[in-house]
KEKE-302246 format. One record per residue (C-alpha): chain; residue in three letters; y, x, z; residue number from 1. Coordinates in nm, 4 decimals, decimal comma. Layout:
<atoms>
> A;ALA;Y;X;Z;NUM
...
</atoms>
This chain:
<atoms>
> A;UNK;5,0700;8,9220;-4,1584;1
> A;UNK;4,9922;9,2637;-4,0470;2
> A;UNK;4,9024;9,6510;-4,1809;3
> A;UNK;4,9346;9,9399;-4,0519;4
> A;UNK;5,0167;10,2217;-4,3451;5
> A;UNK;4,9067;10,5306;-4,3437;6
> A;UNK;5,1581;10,7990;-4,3764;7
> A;UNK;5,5489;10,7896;-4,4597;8
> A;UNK;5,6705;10,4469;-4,5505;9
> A;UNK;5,9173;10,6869;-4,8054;10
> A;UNK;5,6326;10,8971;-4,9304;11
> A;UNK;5,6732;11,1984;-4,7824;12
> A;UNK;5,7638;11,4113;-4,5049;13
> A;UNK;5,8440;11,0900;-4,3340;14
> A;UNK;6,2393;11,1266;-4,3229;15
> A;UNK;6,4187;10,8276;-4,4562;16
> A;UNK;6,5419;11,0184;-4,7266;17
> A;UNK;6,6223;10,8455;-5,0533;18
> A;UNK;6,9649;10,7156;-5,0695;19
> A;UNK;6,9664;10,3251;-5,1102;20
> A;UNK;6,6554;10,2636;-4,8801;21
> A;UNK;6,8453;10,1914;-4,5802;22
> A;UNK;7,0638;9,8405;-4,7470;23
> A;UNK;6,9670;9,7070;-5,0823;24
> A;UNK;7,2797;9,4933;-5,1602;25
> A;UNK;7,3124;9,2685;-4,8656;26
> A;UNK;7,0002;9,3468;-4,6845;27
> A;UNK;6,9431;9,5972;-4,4000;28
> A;UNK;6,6242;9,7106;-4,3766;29
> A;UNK;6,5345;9,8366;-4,0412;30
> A;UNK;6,1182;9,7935;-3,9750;31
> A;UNK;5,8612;9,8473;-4,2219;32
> A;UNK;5,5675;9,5606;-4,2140;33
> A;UNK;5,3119;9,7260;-4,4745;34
> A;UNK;5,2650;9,8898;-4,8071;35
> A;UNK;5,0250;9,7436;-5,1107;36
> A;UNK;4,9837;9,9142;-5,4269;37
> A;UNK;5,2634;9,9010;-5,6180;38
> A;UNK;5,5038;9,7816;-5,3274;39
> A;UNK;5,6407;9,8329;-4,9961;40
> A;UNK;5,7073;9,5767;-4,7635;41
> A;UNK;6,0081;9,5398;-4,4825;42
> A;UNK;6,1804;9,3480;-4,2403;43
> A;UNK;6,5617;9,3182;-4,3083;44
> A;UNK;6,8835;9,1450;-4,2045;45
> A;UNK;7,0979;8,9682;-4,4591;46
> A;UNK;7,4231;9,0167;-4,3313;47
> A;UNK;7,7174;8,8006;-4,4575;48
> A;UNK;8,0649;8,6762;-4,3389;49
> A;UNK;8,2094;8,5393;-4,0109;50
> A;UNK;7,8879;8,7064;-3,7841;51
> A;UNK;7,6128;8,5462;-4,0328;52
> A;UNK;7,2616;8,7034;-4,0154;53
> A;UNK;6,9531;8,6044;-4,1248;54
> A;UNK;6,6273;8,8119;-4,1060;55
> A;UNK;6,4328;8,8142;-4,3895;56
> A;UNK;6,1499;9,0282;-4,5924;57
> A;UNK;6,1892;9,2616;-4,8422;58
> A;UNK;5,9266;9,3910;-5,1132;59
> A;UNK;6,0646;9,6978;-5,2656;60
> A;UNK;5,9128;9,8201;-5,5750;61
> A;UNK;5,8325;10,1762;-5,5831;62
> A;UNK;6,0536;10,3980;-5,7562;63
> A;UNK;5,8141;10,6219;-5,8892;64
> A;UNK;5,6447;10,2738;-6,0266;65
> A;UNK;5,9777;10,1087;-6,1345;66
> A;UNK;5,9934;10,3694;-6,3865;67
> A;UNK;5,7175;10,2784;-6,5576;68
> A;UNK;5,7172;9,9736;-6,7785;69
> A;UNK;5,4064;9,7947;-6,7383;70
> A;UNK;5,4724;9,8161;-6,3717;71
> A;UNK;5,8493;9,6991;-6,3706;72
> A;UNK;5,7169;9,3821;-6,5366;73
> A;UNK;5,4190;9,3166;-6,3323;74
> A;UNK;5,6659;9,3012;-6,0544;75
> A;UNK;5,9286;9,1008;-6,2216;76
> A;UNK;5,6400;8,8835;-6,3018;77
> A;UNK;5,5326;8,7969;-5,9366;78
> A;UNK;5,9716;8,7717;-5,8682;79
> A;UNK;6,0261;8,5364;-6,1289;80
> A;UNK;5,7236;8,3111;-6,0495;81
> A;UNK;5,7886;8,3178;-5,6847;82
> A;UNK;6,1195;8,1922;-5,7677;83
> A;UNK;6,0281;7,9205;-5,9299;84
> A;UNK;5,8141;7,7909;-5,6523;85
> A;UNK;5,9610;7,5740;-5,3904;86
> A;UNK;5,7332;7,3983;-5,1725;87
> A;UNK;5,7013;7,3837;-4,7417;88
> A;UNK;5,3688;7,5304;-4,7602;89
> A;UNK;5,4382;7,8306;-4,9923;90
> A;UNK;5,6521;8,0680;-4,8622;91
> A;UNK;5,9837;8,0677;-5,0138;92
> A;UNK;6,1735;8,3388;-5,2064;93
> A;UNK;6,5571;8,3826;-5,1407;94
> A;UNK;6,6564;8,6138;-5,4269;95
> A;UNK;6,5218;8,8330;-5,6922;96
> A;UNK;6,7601;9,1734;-5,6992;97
> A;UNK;6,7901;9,5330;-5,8671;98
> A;UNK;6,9858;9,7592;-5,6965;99
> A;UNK;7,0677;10,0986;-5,8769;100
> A;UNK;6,7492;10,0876;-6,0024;101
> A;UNK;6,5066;9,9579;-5,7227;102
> A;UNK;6,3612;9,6575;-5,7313;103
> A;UNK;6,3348;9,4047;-5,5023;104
> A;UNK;6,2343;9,0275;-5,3882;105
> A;UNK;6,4085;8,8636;-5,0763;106
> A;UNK;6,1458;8,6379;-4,8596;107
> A;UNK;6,1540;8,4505;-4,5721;108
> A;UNK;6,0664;8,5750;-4,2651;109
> A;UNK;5,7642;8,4013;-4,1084;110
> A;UNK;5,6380;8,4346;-3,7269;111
> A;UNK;5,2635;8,4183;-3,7008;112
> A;UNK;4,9514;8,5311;-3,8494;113
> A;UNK;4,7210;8,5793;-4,1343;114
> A;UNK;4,4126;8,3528;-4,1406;115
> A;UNK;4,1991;8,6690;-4,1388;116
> A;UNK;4,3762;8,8090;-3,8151;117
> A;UNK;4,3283;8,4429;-3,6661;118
> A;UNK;3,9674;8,4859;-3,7521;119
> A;UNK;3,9400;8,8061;-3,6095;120
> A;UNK;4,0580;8,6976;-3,2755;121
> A;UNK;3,8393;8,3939;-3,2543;122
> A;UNK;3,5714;8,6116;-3,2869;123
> A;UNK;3,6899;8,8390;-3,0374;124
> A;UNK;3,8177;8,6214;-2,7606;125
> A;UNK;3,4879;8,3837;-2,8375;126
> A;UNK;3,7336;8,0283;-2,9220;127
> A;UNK;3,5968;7,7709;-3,0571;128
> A;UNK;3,7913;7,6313;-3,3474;129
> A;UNK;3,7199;7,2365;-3,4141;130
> A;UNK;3,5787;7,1640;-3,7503;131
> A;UNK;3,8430;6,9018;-3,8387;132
> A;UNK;4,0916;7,1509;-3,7277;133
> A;UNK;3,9717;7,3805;-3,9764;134
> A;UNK;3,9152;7,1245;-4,2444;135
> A;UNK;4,3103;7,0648;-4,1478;136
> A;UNK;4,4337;7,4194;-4,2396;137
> A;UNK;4,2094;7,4336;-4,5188;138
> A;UNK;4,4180;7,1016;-4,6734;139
> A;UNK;4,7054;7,2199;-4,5669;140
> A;UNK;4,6741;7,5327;-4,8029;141
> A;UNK;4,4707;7,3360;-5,0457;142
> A;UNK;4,8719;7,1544;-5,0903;143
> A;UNK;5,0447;7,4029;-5,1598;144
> A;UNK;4,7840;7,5421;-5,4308;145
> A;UNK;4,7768;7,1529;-5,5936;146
> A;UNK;5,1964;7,2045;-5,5944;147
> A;UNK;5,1199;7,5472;-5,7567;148
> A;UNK;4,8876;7,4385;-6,0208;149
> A;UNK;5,0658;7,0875;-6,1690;150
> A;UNK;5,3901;7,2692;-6,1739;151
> A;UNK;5,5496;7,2547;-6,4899;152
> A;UNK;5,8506;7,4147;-6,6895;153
> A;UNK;6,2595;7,3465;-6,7354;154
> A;UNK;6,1021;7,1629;-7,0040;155
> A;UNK;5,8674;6,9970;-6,9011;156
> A;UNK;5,5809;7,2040;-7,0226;157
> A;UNK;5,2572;7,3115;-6,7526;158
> A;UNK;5,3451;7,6170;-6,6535;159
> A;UNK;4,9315;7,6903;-6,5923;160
> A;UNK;4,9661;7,8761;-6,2421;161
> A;UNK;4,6159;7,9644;-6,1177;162
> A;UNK;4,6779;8,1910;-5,7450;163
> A;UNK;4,3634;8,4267;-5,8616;164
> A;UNK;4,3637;8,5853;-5,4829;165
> A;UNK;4,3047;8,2257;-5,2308;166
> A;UNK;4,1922;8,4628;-4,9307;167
> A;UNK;4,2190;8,4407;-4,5840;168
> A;UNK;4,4553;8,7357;-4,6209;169
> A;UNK;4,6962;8,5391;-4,8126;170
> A;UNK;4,7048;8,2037;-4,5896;171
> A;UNK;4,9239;8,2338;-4,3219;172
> A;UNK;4,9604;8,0168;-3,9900;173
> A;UNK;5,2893;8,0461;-3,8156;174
> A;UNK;5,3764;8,0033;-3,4805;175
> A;UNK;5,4398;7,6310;-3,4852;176
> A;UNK;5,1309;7,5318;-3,6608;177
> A;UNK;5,2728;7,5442;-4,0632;178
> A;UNK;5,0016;7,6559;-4,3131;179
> A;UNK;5,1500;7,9042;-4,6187;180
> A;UNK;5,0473;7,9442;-4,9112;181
> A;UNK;5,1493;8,3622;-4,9920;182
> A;UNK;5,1446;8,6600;-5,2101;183
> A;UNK;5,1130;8,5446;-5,5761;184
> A;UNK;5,1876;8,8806;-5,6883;185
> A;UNK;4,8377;8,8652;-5,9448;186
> A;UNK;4,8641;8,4783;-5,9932;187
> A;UNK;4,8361;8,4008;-6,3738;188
> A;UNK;5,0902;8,1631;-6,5632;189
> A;UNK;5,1837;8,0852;-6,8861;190
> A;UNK;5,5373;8,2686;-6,8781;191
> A;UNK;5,4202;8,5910;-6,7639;192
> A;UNK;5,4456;8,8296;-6,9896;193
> A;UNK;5,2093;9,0949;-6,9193;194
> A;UNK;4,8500;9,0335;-7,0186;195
> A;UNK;4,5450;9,1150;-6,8089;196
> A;UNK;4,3314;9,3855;-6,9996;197
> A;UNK;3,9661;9,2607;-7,1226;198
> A;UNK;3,7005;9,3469;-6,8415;199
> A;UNK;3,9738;9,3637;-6,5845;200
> A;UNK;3,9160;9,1408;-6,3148;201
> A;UNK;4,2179;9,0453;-6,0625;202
> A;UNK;4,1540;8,9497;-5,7032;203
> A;UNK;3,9411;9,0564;-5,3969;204
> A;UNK;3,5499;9,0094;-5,5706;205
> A;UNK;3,5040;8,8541;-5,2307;206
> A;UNK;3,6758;8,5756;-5,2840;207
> A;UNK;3,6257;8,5161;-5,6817;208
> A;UNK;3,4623;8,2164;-5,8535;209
> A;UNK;3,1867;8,3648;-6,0810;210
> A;UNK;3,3938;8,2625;-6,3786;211
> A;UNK;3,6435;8,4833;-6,2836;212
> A;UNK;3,4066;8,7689;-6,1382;213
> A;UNK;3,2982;8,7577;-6,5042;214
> A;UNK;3,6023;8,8169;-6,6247;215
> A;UNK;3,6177;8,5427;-6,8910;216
> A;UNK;3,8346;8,2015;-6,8915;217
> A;UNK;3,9059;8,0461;-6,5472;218
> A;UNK;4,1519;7,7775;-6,4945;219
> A;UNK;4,2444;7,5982;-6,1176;220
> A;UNK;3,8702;7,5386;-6,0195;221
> A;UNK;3,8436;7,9175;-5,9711;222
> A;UNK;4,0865;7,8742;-5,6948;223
> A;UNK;3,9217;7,5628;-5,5380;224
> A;UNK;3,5704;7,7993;-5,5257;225
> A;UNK;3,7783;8,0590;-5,3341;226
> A;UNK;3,9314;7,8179;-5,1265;227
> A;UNK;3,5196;7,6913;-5,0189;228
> A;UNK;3,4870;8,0640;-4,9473;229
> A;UNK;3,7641;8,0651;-4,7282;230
> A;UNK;3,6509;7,7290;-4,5307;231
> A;UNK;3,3014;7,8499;-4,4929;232
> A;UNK;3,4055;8,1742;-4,3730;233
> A;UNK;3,6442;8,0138;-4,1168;234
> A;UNK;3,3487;7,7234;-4,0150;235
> A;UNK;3,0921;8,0120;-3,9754;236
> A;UNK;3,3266;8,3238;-3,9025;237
> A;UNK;3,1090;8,4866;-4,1103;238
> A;UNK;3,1656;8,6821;-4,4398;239
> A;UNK;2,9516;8,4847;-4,7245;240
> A;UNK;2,9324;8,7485;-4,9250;241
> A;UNK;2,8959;9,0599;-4,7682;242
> A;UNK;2,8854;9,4139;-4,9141;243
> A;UNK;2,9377;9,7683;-4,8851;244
> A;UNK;3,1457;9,7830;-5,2269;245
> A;UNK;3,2839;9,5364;-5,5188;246
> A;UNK;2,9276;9,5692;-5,7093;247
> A;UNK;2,7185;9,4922;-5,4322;248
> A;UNK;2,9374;9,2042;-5,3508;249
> A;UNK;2,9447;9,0510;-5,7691;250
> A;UNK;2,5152;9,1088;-5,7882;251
> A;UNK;2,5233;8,8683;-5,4759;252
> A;UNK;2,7801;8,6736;-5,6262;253
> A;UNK;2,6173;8,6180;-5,9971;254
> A;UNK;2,2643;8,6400;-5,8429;255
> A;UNK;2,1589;8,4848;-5,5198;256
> A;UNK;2,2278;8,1095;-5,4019;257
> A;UNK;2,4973;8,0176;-5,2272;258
> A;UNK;2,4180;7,9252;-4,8642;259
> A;UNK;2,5185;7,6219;-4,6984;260
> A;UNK;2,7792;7,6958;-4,3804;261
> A;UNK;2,5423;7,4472;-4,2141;262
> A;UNK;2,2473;7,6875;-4,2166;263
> A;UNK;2,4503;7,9433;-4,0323;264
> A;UNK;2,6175;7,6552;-3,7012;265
> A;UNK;2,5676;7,3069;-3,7129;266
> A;UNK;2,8446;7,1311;-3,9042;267
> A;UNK;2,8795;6,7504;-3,9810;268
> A;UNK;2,7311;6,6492;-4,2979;269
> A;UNK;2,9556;6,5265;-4,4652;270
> A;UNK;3,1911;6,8266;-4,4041;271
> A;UNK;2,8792;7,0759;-4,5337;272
> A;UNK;2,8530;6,8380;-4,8469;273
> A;UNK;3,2789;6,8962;-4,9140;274
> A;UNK;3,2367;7,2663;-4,8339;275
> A;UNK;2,8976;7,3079;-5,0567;276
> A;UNK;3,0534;7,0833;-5,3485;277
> A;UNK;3,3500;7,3755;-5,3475;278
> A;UNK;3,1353;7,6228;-5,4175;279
> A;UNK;2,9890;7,4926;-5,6703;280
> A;UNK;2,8696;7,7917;-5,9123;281
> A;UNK;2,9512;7,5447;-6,2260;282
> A;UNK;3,2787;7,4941;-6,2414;283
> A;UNK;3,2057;7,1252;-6,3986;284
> A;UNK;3,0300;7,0429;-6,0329;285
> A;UNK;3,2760;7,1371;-5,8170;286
> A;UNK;3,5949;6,9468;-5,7098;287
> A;UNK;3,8118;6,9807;-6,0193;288
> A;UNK;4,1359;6,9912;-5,8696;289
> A;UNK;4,2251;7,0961;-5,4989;290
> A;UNK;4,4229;6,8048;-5,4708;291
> A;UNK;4,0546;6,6188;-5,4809;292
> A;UNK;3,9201;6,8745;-5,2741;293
> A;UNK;4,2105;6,8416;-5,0139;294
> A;UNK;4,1516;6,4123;-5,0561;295
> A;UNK;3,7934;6,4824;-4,9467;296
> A;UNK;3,8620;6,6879;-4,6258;297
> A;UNK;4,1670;6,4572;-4,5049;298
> A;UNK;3,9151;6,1700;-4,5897;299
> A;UNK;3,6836;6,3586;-4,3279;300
> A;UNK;3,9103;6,4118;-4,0808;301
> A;UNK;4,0083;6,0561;-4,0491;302
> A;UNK;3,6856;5,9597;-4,0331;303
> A;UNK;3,5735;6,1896;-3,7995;304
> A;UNK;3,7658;6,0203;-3,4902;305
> A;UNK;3,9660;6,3755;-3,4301;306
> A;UNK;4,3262;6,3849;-3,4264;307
> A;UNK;4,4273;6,6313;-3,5841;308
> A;UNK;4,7740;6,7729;-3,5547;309
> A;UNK;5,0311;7,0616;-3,6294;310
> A;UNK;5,0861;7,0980;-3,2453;311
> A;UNK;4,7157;7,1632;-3,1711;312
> A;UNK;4,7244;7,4457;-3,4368;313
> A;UNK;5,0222;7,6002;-3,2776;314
> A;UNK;4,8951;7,5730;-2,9451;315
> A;UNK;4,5795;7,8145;-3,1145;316
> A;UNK;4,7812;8,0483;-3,1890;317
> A;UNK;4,9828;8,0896;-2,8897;318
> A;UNK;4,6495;8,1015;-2,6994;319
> A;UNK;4,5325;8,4017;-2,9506;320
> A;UNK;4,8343;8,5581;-2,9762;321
> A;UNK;5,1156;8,5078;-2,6758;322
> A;UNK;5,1019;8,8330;-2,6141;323
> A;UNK;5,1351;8,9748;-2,9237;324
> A;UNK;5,4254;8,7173;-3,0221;325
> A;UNK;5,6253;8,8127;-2,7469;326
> A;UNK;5,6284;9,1950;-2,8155;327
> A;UNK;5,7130;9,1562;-3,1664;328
> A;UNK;6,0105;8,9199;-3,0370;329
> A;UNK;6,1369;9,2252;-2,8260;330
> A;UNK;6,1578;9,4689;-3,0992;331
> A;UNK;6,3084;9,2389;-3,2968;332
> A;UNK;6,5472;9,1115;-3,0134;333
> A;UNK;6,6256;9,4781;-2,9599;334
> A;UNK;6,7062;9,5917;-3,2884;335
> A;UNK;6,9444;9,2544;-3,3292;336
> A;UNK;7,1135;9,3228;-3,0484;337
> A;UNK;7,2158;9,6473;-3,1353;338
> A;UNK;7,3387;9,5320;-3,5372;339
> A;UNK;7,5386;9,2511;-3,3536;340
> A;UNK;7,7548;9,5187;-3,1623;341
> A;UNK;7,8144;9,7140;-3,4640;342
> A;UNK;8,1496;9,6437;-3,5874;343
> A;UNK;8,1621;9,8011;-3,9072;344
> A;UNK;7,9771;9,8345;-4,2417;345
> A;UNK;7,9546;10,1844;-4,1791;346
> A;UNK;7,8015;10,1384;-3,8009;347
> A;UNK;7,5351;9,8939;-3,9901;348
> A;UNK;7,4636;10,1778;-4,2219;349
> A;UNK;7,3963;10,4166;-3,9818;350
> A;UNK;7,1954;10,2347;-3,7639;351
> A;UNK;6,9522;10,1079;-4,0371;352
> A;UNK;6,9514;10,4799;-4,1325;353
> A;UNK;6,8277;10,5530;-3,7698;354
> A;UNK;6,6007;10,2934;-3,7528;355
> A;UNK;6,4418;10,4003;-4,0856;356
> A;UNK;6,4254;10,7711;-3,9640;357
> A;UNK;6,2954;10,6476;-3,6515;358
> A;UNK;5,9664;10,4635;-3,8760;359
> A;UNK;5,9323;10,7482;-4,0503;360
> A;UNK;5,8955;10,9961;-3,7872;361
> A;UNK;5,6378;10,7480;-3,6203;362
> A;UNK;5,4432;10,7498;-3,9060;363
> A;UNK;5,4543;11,1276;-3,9780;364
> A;UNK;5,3657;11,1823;-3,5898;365
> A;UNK;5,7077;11,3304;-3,4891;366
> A;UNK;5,8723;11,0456;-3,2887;367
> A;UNK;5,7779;10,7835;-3,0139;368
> A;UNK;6,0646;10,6165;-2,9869;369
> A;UNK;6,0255;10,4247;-3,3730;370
> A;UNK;5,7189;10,2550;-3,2295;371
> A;UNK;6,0320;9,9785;-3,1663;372
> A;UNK;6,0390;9,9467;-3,5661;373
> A;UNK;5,6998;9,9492;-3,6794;374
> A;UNK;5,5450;9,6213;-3,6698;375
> A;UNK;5,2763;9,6147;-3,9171;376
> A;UNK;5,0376;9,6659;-3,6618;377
> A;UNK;5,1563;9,3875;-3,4243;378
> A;UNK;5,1294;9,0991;-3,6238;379
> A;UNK;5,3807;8,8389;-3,7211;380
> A;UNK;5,5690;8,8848;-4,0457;381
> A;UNK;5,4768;8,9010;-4,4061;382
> A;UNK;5,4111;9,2436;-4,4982;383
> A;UNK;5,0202;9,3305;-4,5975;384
> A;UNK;4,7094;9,3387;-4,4324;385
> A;UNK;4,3992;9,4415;-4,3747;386
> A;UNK;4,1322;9,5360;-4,1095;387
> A;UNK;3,7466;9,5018;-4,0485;388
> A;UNK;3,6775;9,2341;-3,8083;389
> A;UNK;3,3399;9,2413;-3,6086;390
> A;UNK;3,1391;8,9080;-3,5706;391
> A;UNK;2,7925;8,7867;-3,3643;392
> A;UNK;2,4988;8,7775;-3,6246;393
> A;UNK;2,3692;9,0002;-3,9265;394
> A;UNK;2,6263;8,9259;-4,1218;395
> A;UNK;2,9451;8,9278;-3,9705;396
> A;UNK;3,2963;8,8795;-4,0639;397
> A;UNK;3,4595;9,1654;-4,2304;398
> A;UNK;3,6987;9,0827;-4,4656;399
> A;UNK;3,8053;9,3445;-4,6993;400
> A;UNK;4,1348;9,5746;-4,6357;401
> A;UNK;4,4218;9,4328;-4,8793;402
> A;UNK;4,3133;9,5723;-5,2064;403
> A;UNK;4,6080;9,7990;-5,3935;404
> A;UNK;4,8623;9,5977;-5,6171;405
> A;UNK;4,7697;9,7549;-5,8987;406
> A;UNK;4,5455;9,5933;-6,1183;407
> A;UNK;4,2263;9,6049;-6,0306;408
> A;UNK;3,9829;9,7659;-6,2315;409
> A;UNK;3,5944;9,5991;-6,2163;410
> A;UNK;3,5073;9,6717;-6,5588;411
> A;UNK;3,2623;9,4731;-6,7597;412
> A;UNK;2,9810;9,7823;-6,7414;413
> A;UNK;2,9761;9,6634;-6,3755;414
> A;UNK;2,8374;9,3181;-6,4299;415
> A;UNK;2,6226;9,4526;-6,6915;416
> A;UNK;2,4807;9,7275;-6,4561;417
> A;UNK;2,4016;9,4009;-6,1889;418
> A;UNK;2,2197;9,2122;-6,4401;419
> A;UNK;2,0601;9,5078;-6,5471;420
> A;UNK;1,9733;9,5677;-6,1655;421
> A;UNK;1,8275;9,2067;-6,1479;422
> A;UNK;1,6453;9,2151;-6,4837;423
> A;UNK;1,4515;9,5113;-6,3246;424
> A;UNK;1,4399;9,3612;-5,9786;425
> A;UNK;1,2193;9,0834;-6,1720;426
> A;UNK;0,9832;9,3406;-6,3020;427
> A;UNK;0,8793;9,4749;-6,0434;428
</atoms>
């Protein structure tokens, strides 16, 4: 996944500055991939015995954030859940860690792309993606949420995950054709133990089942409406609900009829019907698992005569992004090369040092030589993202930037005001 931040990575002049930046425990940071709201994200090398190195991803909790309690265990929320899921089509988390008071989670490092990027470059380079194909990565995720949602606890009890953000910002395609499942940082379980606020929605409004949007009781259906969003969006590459800002987006939401995706391109039937049936605005009519949902578009697939399979993904991507693959591979290649001739701890140190104070005077505007270490805005990795993407028709496809990881504040008033809007709409 991909961002480009604005401004220092450390929050300031841009000089790597704070102490503990450059190595937390083990892991070398040396490229930042993107900052979110409470977090920022990095590329690191795990560096153990007898010439072992792995890279990996770090999410670094702020400090000025860490500090603050509610924040602290919002973060060691999303750790400790990410922990406890282990599945091929979530992305997996290595090690939850505090080191003199930052914290952090260790992920792995993926090559390839959000679904959103993938999108974008369809659009731009005018591919056609088959519809079983997309049924195919829309299953694929639609695993990894079913894994999610029938987990249960050490003893045996449901542990009640519900994602809460199913974007295509947070479904990732690598390289070689895998589908993940990412970035249950606001997902909702029964062992967190920080409560949402009442009126406080969590998620992109995008993306939200009304139930949700509404901020009352949702359970895993909500995701399973997000996750029709996402097909129909990736069918049409067109945004489905469109909007210049969150209320806009919740009055079309609570208020207008869902469209089919076969009155924007021609679809099969039967693929319209599974995609239509997701969004279901009554929870009770929609699929009521994803593992049904993900039954149905296999079922389609198979019937459709299309062989589907991981290769033909990853040959997508390479066609959309060879280029872009290859000159993250350098930088990375580069910066490797250099750790592998250092032959002390101290040698490590200072080069992640440089490399940090090299980011940080790119994004400040006083170096060129750190564009080597920022790779946020080349793709490939799992820091944030964002971006408005154009599209052919009225509409378009313009998923929103990566909202902030703080919660998200859509207060009740706001769905009030949009009934209130309608309610006069009608008089008139």
């Amino acid at each position: 996944m991909t961002a480009g931040s604005q401004g220092s990575p450390y929050g300031g002049s841009g000089q790597a500055g704070g102490e503990g930046l450059a190595a937390l425990g083990k892991y070398h940071i040396f490229a930042t991939l993107g900052r979110g709201g409470m977090a920022d994200v990095y590329l690191a090398v795990a560096r153990g015995p007898v010439g072992f190195n792995k890279l990996v991803v770090v999410k670094r909790l702020r400090a000025q954030l860490a500090e603050e309690p509610t924040f602290r265990q919002m973060f060691l929320d999303e750790a400790r859940l990410a922990a406890r899921l282990n599945h091929p089509n979530i992305v997996q988390t290595f090690e939850v860690g505090e080191e003199n008071g930052t914290y952090f989670i260790a992920m792995e490092y993926l090559e390839g792309q959000a679904l959103n990027r993938l999108i974008r470059e369809v659009i731009k380079q005018n591919v056609a993606i088959a519809p079983p194909l997309c049924a195919k990565i829309a299953a694929d995720a639609l695993l990894a949420l079913s894994y999610a949602h029938s987990l249960r606890d050490y003893d045996g009890s449901p542990l009640g995950i519900i994602h809460r953000d199913v974007s295509p910002h947070n479904v990732f395609v690598t390289y070689d054709g895998q589908v993940k499942l990412v970035d249950f940082g606001i997902a909702k379980a029964a062992s967190t133990t920080t409560e949402t606020e009442v009126g406080v929605l969590k998620g992109k409004v995008a993306y939200m089942a009304p139930e949700q949007a509404l901020g009352g009781a949702i359970d895993a259906r909500a995701d399973v409406f997000s996750m029709g969003i996402l097909l129909w969006e990736l069918l049409t590459r067109q945004r489905l609900l469109p909007g210049d800002n969150a209320a806009v987006t919740l009055h079309r939401l609570m208020n207008q009829p869902i469209p089919r995706a076969s009155s924007v391109m021609s679809l099969p039937p039967e693929l319209d019907a599974i995609v239509a049936r997701a969004l279901e605005k009554d929870p009770m009519r929609r699929f009521q698992s994803a593992a049904e949902m993900r039954d149905a578009l296999e079922g389609f697939v198979v019937r459709s005569g299309f062989t589907v399979r991981t290769d033909d993904l990853a040959a997508l991507l390479t066609q959309l992004f060879a280029p872009v693959r290859e000159e993250v591979q350098g930088k990375v290649r580069a910066y490797m090369a250099q750790f592998h001739r250092a032959g002390s701890t101290n040698e490590v140190r200072a080069l992640t040092a440089e490399s940090l104070q090299r980011v940080g005077n790119v994004a400040s505007g006083t170096g060129s030589s750190a564009s080597l270490l920022r790779l946020g805005g080349s793709g490939s990795t799992m820091g944030q993202h964002g971006g408005t993407f154009p599209a052919p028709g009225s509409i378009g496809f313009a998923p929103p930037a990566q909202e902030p990881r703080r919660e998200r504040s859509i207060i009740l008033p706001i769905v009030i005001a949009g009934c209130f809007m309608l309610a006069i709409a009608a008089l008139l």
